[in-house]
N, C-alpha and C positions, 0 to 999 in steps of 0.2 A: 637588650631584651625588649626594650619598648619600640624599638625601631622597627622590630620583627614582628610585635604585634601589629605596632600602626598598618605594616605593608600587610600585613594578612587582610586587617579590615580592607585596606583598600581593594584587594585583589578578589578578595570573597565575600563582603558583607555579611552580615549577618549568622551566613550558614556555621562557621567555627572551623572551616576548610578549608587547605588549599586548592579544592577538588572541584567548585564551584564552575569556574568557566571551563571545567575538563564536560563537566558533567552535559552543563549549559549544549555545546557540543555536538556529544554525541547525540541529545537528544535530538537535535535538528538536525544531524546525518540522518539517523535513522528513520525520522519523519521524512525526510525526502526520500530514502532507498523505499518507504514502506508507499509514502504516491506515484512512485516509477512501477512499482509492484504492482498495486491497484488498475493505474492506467493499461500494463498491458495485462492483465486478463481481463480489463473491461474490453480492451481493443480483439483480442482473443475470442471474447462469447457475441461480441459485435458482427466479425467476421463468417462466423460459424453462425450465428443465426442470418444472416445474408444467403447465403451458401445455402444452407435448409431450407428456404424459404423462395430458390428458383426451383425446385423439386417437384414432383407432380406430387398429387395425391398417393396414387401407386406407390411410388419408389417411398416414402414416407412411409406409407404402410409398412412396409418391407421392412424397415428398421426399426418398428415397434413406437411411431411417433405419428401425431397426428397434427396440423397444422396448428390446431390450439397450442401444443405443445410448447413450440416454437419460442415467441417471447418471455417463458420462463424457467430456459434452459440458461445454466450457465457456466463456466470452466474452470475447472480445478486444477493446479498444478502442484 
């Protein structure tokens, strides 16, 4: 029984878990899946305000945006 405690403490500190570095983890997957996320709808409303912004005035009009518009559009997915 003490053996089993001792490897707990080593494996988990503190927490009272064997779930520690499950936990540890996932949280850093998910941090990374949520800045690959981030980066492409920045890259996403990057593009699209590129794009809008070789347009004239006219065609602009047409789709109910005005060139102010422009730099505070941005992409949902």
């Amino acid at each position: 029984m003490t053996a089993y405690n001792n490897t707990r403490l080593l494996v988990d500190g503190a927490r009272g878990s064997d779930l520690g570095i499950s936990r540890a983890v996932y949280r850093l997957t998910t941090f990374i899946a949520d800045l690959g996320t981030s980066f492409v709808n920045w890259n996403s409303a990057r593009k699209t305000r590129a794009e809008l912004s070789k347009l004239s005035d006219h065609a602009l009009e047409d789709i109910g945006l005005t060139r102010g518009d422009i730099p505070y559009l941005t992409i949902h997915r």
